[in-house]
VEXDREN-2710 file (C-alpha; in Angstrom, 1 decimal):
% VEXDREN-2710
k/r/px/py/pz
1/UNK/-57.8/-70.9/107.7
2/UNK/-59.7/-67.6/107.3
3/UNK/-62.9/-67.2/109.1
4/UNK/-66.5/-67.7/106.6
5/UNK/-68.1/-65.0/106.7
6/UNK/-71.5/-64.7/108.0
7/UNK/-74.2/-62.8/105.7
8/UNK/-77.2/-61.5/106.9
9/UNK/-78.9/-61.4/103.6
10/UNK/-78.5/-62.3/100.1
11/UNK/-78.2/-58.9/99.2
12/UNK/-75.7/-58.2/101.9
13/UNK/-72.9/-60.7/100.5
14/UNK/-71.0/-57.9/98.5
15/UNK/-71.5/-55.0/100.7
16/UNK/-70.4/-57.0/103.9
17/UNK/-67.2/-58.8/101.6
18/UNK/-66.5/-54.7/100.8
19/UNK/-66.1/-53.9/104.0
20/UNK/-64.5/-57.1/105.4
21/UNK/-61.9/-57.3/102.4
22/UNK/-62.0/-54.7/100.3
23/UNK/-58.6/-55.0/98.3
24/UNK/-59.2/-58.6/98.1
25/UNK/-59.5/-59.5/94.2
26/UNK/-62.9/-61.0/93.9
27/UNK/-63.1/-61.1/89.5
28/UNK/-60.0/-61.7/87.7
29/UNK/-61.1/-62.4/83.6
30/UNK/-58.5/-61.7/80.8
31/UNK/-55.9/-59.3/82.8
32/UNK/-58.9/-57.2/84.4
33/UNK/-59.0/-58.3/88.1
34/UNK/-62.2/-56.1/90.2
35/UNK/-61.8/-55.7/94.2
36/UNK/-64.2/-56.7/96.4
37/UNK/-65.0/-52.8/97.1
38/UNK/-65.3/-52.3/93.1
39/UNK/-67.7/-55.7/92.5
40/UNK/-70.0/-53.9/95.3
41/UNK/-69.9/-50.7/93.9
42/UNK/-70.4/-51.8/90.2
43/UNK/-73.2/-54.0/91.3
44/UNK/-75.1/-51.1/92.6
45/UNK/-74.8/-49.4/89.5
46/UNK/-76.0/-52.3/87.5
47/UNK/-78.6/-52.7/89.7
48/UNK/-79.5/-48.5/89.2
49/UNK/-79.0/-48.9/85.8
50/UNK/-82.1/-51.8/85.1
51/UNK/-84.3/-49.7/87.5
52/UNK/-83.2/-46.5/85.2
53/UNK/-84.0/-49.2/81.9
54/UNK/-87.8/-49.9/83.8
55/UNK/-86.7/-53.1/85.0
56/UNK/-89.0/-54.2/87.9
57/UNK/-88.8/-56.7/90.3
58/UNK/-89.5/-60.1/89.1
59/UNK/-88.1/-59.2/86.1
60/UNK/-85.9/-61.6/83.9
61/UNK/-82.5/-59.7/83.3
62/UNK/-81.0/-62.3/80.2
63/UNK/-77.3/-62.8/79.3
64/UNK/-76.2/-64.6/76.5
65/UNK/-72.4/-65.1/75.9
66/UNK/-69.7/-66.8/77.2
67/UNK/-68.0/-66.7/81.0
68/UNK/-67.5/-63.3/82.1
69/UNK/-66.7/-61.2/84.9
70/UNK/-69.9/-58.8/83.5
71/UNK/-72.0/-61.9/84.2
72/UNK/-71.2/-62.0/87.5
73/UNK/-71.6/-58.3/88.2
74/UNK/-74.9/-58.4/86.0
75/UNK/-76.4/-61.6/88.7
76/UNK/-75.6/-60.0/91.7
77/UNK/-76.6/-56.0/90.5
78/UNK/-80.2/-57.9/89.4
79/UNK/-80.4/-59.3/92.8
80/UNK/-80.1/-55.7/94.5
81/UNK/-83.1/-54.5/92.6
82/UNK/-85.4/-57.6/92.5
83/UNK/-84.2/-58.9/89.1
84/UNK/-83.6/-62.4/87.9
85/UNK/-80.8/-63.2/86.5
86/UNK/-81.5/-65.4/83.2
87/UNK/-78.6/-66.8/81.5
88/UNK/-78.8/-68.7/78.5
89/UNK/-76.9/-71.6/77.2
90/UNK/-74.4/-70.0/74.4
91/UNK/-73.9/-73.2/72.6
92/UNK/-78.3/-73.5/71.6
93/UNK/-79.4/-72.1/68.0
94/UNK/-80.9/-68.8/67.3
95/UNK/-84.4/-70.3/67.5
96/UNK/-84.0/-71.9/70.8
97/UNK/-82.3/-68.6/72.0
98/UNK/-85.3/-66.7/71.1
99/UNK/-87.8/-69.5/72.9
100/UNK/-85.7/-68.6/75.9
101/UNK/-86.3/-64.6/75.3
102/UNK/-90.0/-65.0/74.8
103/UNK/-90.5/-67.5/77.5
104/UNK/-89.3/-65.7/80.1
105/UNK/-90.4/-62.4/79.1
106/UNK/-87.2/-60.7/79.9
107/UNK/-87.0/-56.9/78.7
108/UNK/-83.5/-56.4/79.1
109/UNK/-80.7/-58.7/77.3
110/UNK/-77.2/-58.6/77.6
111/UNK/-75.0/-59.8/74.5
112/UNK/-71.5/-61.2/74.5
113/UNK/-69.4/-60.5/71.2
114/UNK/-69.7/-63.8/69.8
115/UNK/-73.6/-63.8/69.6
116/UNK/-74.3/-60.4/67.7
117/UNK/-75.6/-61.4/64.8
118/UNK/-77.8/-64.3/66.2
119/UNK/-79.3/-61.5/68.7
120/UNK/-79.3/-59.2/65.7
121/UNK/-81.2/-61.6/64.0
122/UNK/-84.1/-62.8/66.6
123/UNK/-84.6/-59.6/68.7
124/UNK/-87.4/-58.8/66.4
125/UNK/-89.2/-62.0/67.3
126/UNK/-89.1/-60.9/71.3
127/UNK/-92.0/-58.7/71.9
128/UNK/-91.3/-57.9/75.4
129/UNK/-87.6/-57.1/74.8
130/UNK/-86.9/-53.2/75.0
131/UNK/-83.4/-53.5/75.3
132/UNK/-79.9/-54.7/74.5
133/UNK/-76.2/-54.2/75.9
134/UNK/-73.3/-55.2/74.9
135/UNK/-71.0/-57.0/77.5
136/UNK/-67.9/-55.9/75.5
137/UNK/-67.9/-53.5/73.1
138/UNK/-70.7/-50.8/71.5
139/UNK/-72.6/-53.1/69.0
140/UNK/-75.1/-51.5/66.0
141/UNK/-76.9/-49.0/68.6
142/UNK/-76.9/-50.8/71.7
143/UNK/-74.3/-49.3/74.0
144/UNK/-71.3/-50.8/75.7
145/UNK/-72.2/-52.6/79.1
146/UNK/-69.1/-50.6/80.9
147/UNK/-70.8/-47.5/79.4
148/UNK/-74.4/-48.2/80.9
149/UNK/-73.0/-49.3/84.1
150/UNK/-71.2/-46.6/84.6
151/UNK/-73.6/-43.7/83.8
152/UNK/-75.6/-44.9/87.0
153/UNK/-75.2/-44.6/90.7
154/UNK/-73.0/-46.7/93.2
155/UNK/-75.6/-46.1/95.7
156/UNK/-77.4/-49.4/96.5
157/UNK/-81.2/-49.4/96.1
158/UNK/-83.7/-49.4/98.7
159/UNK/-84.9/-53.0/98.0
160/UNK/-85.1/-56.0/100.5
161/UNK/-84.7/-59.3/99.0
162/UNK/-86.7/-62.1/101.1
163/UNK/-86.3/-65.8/101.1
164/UNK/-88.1/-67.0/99.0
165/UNK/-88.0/-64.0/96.0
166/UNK/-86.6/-65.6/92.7
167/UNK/-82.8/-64.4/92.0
168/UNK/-82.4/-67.2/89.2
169/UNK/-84.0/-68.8/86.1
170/UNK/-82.1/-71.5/84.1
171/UNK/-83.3/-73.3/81.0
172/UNK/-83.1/-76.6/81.0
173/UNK/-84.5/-79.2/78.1
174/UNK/-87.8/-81.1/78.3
175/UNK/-88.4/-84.0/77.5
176/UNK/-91.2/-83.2/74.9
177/UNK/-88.6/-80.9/73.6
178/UNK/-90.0/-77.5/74.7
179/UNK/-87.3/-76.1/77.5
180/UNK/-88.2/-75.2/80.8
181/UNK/-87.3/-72.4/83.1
182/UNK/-86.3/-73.6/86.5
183/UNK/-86.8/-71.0/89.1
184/UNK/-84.1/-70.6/91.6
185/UNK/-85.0/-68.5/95.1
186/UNK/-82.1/-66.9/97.2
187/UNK/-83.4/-69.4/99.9
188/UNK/-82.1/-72.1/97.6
189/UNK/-78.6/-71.0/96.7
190/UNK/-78.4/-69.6/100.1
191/UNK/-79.1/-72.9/101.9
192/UNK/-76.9/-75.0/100.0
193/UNK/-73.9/-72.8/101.1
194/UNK/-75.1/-74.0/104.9
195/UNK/-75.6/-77.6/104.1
196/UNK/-71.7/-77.5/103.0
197/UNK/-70.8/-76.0/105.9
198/UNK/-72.8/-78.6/107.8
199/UNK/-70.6/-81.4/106.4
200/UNK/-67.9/-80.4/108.6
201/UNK/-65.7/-81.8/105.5
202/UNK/-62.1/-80.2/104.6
203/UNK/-63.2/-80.9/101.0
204/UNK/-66.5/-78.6/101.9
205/UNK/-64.3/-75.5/103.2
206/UNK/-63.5/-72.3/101.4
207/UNK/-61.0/-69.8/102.9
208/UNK/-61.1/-66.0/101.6
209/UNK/-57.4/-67.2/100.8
210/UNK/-58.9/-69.8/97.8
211/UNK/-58.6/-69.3/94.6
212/UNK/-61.0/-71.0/92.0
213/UNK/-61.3/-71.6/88.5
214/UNK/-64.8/-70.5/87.0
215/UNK/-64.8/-72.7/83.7
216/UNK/-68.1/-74.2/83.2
217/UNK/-70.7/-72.3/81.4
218/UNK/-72.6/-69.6/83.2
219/UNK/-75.9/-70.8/81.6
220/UNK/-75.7/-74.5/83.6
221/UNK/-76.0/-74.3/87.4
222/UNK/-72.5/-75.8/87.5
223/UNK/-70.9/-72.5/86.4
224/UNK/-73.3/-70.1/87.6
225/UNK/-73.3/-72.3/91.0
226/UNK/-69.6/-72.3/91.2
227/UNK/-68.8/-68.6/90.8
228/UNK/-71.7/-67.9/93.3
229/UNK/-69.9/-70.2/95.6
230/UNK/-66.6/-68.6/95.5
231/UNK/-68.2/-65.2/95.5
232/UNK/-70.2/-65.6/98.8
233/UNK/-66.6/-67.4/100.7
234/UNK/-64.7/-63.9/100.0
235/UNK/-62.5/-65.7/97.5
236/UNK/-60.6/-65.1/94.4
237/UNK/-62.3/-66.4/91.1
238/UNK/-60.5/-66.7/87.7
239/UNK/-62.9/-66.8/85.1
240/UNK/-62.4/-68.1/81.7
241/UNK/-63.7/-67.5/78.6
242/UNK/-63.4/-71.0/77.1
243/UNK/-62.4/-74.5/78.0
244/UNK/-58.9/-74.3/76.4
245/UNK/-56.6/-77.2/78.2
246/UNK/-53.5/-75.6/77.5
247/UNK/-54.7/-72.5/78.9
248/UNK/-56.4/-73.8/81.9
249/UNK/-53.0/-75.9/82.9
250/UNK/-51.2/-72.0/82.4
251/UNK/-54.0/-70.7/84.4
252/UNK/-53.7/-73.5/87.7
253/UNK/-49.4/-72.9/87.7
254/UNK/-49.2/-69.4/87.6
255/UNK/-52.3/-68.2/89.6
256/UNK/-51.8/-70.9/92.3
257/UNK/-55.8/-72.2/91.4
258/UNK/-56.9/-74.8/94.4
259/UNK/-60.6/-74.9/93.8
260/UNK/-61.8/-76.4/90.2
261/UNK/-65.2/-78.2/89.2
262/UNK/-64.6/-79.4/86.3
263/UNK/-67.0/-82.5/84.1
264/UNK/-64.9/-85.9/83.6
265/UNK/-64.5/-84.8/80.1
266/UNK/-62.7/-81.8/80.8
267/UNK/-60.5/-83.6/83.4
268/UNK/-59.5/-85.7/80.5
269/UNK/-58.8/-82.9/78.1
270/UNK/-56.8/-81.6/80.7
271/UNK/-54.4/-85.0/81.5
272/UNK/-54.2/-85.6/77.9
273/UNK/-52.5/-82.4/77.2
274/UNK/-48.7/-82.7/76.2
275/UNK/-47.7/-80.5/78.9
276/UNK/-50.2/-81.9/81.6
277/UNK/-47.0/-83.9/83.8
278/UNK/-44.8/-80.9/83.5
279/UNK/-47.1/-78.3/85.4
280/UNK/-46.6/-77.6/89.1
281/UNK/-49.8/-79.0/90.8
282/UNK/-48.4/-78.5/94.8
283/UNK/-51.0/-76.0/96.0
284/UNK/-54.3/-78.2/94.5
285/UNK/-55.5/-80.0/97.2
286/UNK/-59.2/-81.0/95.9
287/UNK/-60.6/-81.0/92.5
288/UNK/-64.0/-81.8/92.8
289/UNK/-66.5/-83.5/89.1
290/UNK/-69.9/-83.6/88.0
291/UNK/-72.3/-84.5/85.5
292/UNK/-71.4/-87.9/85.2
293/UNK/-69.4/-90.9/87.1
294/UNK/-65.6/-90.9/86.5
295/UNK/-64.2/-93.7/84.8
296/UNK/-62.2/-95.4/87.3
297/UNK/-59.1/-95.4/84.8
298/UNK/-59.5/-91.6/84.5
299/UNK/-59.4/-91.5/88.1
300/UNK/-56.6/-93.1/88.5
301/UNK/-54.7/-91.0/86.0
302/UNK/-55.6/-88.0/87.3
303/UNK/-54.8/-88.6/90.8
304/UNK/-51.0/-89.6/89.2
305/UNK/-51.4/-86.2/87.1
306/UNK/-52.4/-84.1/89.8
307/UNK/-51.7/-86.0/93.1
308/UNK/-54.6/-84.3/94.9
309/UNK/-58.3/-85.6/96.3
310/UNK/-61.7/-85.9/94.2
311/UNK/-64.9/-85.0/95.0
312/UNK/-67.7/-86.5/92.9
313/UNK/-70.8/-83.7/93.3
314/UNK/-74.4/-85.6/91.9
315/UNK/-77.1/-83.1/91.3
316/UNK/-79.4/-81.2/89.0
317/UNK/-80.2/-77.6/88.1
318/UNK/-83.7/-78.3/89.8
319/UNK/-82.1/-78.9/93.1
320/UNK/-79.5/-76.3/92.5
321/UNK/-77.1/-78.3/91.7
322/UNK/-75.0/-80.6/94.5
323/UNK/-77.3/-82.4/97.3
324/UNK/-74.8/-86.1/97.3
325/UNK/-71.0/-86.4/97.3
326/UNK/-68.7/-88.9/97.1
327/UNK/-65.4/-87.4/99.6
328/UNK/-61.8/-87.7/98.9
329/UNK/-61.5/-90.9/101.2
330/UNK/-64.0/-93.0/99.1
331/UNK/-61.9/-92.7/95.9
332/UNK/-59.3/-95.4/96.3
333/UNK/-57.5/-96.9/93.3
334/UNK/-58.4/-100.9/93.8
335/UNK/-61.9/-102.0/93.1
336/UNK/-63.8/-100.6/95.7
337/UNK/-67.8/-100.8/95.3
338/UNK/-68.5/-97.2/96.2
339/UNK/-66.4/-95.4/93.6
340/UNK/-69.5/-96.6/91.9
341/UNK/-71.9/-94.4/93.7
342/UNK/-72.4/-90.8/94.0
343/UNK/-72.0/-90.9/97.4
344/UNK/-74.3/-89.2/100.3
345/UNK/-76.7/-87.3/100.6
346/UNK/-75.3/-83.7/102.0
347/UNK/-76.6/-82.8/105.6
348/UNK/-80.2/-81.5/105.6
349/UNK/-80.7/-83.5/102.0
350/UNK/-83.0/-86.4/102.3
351/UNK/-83.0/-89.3/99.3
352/UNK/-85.5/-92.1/98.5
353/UNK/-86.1/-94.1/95.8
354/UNK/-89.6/-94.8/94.6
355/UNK/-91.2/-97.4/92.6
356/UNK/-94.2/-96.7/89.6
357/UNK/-96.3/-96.3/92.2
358/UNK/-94.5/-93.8/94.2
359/UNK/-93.8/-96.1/97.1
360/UNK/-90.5/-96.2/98.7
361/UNK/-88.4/-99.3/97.7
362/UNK/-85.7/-101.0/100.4
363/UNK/-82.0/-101.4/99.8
364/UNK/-80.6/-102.2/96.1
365/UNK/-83.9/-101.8/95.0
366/UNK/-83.6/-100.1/91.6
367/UNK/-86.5/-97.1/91.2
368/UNK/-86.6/-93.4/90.3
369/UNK/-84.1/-91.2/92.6
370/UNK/-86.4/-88.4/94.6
371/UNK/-84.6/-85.7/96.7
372/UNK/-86.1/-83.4/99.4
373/UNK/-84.3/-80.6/100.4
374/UNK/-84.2/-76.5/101.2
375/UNK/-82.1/-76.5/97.9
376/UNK/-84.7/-77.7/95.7
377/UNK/-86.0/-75.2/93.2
378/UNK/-89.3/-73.1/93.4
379/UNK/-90.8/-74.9/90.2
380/UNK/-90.4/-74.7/86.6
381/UNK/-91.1/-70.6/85.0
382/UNK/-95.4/-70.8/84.3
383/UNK/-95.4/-74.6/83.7
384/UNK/-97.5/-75.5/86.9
385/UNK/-98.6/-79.1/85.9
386/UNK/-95.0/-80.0/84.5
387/UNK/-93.8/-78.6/88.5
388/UNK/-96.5/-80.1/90.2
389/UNK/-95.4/-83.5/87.9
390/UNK/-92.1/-83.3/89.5
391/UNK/-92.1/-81.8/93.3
392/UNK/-95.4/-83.7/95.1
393/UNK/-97.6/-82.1/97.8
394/UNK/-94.6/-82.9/100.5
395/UNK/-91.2/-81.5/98.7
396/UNK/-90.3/-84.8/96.6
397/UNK/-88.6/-83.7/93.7
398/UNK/-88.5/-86.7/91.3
399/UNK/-85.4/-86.6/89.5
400/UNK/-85.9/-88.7/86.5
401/UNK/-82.9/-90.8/87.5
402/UNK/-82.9/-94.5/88.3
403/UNK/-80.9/-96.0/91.2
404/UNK/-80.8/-97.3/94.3
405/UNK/-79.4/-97.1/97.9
406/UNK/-77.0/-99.6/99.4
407/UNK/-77.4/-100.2/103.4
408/UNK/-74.8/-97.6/104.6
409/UNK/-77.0/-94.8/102.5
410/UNK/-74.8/-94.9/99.4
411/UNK/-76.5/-93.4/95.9
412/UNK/-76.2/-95.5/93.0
413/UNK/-77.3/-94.1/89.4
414/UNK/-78.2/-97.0/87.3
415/UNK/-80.0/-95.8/84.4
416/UNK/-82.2/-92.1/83.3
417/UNK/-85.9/-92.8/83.5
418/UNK/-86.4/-90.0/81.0
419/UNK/-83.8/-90.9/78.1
420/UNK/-82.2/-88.3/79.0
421/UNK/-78.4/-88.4/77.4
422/UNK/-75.2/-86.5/79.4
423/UNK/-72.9/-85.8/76.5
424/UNK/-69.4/-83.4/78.0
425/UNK/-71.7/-82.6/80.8
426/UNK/-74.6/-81.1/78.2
427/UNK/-77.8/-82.2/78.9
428/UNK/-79.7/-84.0/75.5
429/UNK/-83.3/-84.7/75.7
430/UNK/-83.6/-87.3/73.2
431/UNK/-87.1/-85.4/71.7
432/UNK/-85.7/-82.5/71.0
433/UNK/-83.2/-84.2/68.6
434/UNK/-85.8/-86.3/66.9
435/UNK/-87.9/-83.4/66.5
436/UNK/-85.3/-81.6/64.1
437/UNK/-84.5/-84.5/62.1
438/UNK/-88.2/-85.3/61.3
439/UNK/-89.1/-83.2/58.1
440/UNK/-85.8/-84.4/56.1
441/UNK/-86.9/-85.9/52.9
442/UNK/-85.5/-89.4/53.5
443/UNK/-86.6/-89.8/56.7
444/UNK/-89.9/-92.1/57.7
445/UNK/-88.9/-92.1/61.8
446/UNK/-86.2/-91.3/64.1
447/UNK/-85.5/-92.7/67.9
448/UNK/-82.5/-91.0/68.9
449/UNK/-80.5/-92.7/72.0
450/UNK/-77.2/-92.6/73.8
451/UNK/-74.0/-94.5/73.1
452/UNK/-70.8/-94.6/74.7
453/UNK/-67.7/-91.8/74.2
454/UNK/-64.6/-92.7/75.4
455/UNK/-64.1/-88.4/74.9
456/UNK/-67.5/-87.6/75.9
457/UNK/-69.1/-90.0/78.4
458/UNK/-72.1/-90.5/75.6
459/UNK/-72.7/-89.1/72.5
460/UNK/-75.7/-88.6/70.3
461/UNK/-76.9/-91.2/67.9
462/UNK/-79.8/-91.5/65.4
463/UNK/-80.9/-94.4/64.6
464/UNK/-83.7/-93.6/61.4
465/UNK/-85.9/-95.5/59.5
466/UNK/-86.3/-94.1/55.7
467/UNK/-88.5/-93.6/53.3
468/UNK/-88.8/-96.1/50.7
469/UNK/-86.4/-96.2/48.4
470/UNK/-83.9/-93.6/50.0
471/UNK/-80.9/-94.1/51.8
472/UNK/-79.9/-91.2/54.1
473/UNK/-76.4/-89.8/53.9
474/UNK/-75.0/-89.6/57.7
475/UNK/-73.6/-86.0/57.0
476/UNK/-77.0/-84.9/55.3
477/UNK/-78.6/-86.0/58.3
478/UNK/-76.2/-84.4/60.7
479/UNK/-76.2/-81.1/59.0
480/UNK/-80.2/-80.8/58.3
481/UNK/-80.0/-81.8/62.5
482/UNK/-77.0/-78.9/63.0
483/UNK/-79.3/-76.3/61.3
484/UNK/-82.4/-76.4/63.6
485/UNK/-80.9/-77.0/67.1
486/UNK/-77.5/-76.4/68.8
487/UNK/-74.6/-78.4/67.4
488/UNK/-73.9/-80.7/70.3
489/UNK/-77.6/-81.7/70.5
490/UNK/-76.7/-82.8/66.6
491/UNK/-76.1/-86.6/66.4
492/UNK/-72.8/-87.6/65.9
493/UNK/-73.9/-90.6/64.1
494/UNK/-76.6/-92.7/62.5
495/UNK/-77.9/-96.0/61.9
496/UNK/-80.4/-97.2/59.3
497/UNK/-82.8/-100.4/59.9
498/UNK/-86.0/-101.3/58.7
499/UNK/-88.5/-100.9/62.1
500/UNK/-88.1/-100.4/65.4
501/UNK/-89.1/-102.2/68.4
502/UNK/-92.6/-101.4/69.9
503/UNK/-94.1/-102.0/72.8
504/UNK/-98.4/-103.2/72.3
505/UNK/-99.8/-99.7/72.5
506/UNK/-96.5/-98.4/69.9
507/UNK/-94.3/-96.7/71.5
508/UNK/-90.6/-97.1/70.7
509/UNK/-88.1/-99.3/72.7
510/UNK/-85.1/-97.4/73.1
511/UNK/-83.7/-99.5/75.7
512/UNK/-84.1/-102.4/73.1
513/UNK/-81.8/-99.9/70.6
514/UNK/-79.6/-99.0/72.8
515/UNK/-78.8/-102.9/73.9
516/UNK/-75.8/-103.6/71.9
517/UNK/-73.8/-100.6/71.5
518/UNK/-74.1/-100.7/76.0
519/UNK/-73.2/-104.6/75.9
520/UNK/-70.5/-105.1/78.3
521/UNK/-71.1/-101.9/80.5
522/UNK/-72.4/-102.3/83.8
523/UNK/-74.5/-99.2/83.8
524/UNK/-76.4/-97.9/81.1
525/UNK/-74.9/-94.3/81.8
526/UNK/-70.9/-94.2/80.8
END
């Protein structure tokens, strides 16, 4: 195996890969593939390039598009200059876009070709943002991001990046519907790549030799995480634009891809596919899942699809992303009790579950999952009470997860303490939803909750009570929902009844609602 690479400095990672490989393909999206030399080189001139568009340090540089090799070139050049990388979830509406603008104050935005006119429609609304490139082409008067980049010098600025400077700020719904900003350092991407190598696990070791597929969105730790990962072991990355099965099965025969994260919904997609058994899978050896358990029958087909090991990865973006995982040797095809977990905590990652209270509970004890760590993120963007609320006085981050631990240190996720619903691996905070259904004319109240998806894990359902003496059409309801926030936040479904369960001081019982569509499953997540 080729030796990892040791990096004095986040900063350092391209300019030492340069010189250690430099002809080594480091970016290969659509036929374009960049060297390790060129990715240092064009990373200094993105990072000249802010500077020259008065970009300061501490600064949110935003992207908005799809997976791209600019993306990658646009995180690392805003490292090398004190910027923060911002990238912001495609699939959200042009209101929530702009809340992510304004939030984080970012000056500068870059614009993939599929969100023009949404930019083109809420840049006015974004006070502090002076201006706008365009990751593909020339768009209206904002120029091409080849174009910009290129005008600037390779040289790499005199900055020093230290620990704990920010290098990342994702959004991620809250659960009063407003979004939050969770601040990465370089400390805490940095630090994870140590507690993998800490695990001493093959599963856990990358080779300059790898190649990996990059297909989860940029804008969710998983994607950003993953790329980073691959970028800082020396090895190749094959981005893709969009989760298209038939492509992605192409993509793993002909470029000899061994490294994939992929969600259990994509993993599906992919052995459903008519040409999924007749693709070459020798040179996979570990494909590694996240977001939410595996159905064991999944499992089981995809180990017959693709004959290699799973990893399951359990994490969050606010502990930048994996801290437990459940190896190759614990997915066996019988009934075997930990397949039901998400495994162990990594080395250096310490688990406890709490009660109401915040005391510690014993063994099979069912209370909210908290995680310490060096991984776990600065706090959320100018929301102090909301971070102090979730990372106490001694580095607990509370996770809003229930589960337990079993005596050999084994996580279990039994329910969501926050409502929260995983639907394909997107995060759906259940007030959000219910906050762009209410104002349709027929309806009185909404409780929105999770149900079951064979294709999506969970999906989105409203359940409504109307007005009197309307009945709400399911499509009206879906579309009035599709118009104000991002279409897989929509519910896929409704149901009308006459009042919901309360508790004494009012407040809805979801649990109650979500009884009998979960009857039958033995955890309340799917």
């Amino acid at each position: 195996m080729d030796a990892v690479p040791s990096f004095r400095s986040f900063t350092d990672i391209a300019r030492d890969l340069a010189n250690g490989q430099p002809e080594r393909v480091a970016l290969s999206f659509e036929g374009r593939e960049t060297s390790y030399r060129d990715f240092d080189k064009r990373t200094n001139q993105v990072a000249n390039a802010l500077l020259a568009a008065s970009v300061s340090k501490g600064d949110r540089v935003a992207y908005l598009g799809k997976n791209s090799d600019a993306y990658f070139e646009i995180f690392f050049g805003a490292s090398k200059m004190g910027g923060v990388a911002t990238p912001i979830n495609w699939r959200l509406a042009g209101p929530e876009v702009a809340f992510n603008l304004q939030d984080s104050r970012a000056p500068i935005l870059f614009v993939g070709p599929e969100f023009i006119g949404t930019v083109s429609k809420i840049a006015g609304d974004c006070a502090d943002l002076k201006t706008i490139v365009a990751v593909e082409e020339r768009a209206r008067d904002w120029p091409a991001f080849t174009t910009w980049r290129d005008a600037n010098s390779s040289e790499k600025p005199r900055f020093d990046l230290a620990a704990q400077d920010d290098v990342l700020q994702l959004y991620t719904s809250g659960t009063t519907g407003r979004q939050k900003g969770v601040v990465i350092t370089a400390q805490n991407l940095m630090s994870l790549q140590e507690v993998m190598d800490r695990t001493g696990a093959e599963w856990a070791e990358w080779a300059a030799s790898d190649v990996s597929l990059v297909a989860m969105p940029v804008g969710h730790i998983a994607g950003t995480g993953w790329g980073f990962w691959a970028l800082v072991r020396g090895a190749k990355s094959i981005v893709v634009r969009d989760f298209d099965p038939g492509h992605i099965l192409d993509l793993i025969e002909r470029e000899k891809i061994n490294k994939l994260f992929l969600v259990p919904s994509a993993l599906q997609a992919l052995v459903m596919h008519p040409r999924a058994r007749e693709i070459d899978y020798s040179h996979v050896k570990y494909i590694s899942y996240g977001a939410s358990p595996i159905p064991l029958a999944l499992l089981r087909e995809c180990v017959e699809v693709f004959g290699c090991g799973f990893v399951q990865m359990y994490g969050m973006t606010e502990t930048t992303g994996t801290i437990v995982a459940l190896p190759p040797e614990d997915h066996t095809m019988e009934e075997n009790a930990k397949m039901r977990s998400a495994g162990k905590p990594l080395p250096g990652v310490e688990v406890m579950i709490l009660d109401g209270e915040g005391k510690r509970l014993a063994a099979h004890e069912v209370g909210e999952i908290a995680i310490r760590s060096a991984s776990n993120m600065k706090g959320y963007w100018n929301l102090p009470d909301a971070t102090a609320a979730t990372i106490d006085k001694d580095g607990w981050l509370r996770t809003g997860d229930a589960g337990y631990l079993d005596e050999d240190g084994y996580l279990y996720i039994h329910d969501r303490v926050k409502d929260m619903i995983i639907s394909g691996g997107e995060n759906v905070y259940p007030a959000e939803v219910e906050n762009a259904i209410y104002g349709h004319p027929e309806v009185a109240e909404v409780a929105v909750i999770g149900v079951p998806s064979q294709r999506w894990g969970e999906e989105v359902k409203a359940v409504i009570v109307a007005k009197p003496g309307h009945t709400p059409r399911e499509d009206d309801v879906i579309a009035w929902a599709r118009e104000r926030i991002a279409a897989f936040k929509a519910p896929k479904s409704i149901e009308i009844i006459d009042a919901f369960p309360r508790t004494a001081t009012g407040k809805v019982l979801r649990r109650e609602l979500k009884e009998k569509y979960w009857r039958g499953y033995e955890r309340k997540v799917n």
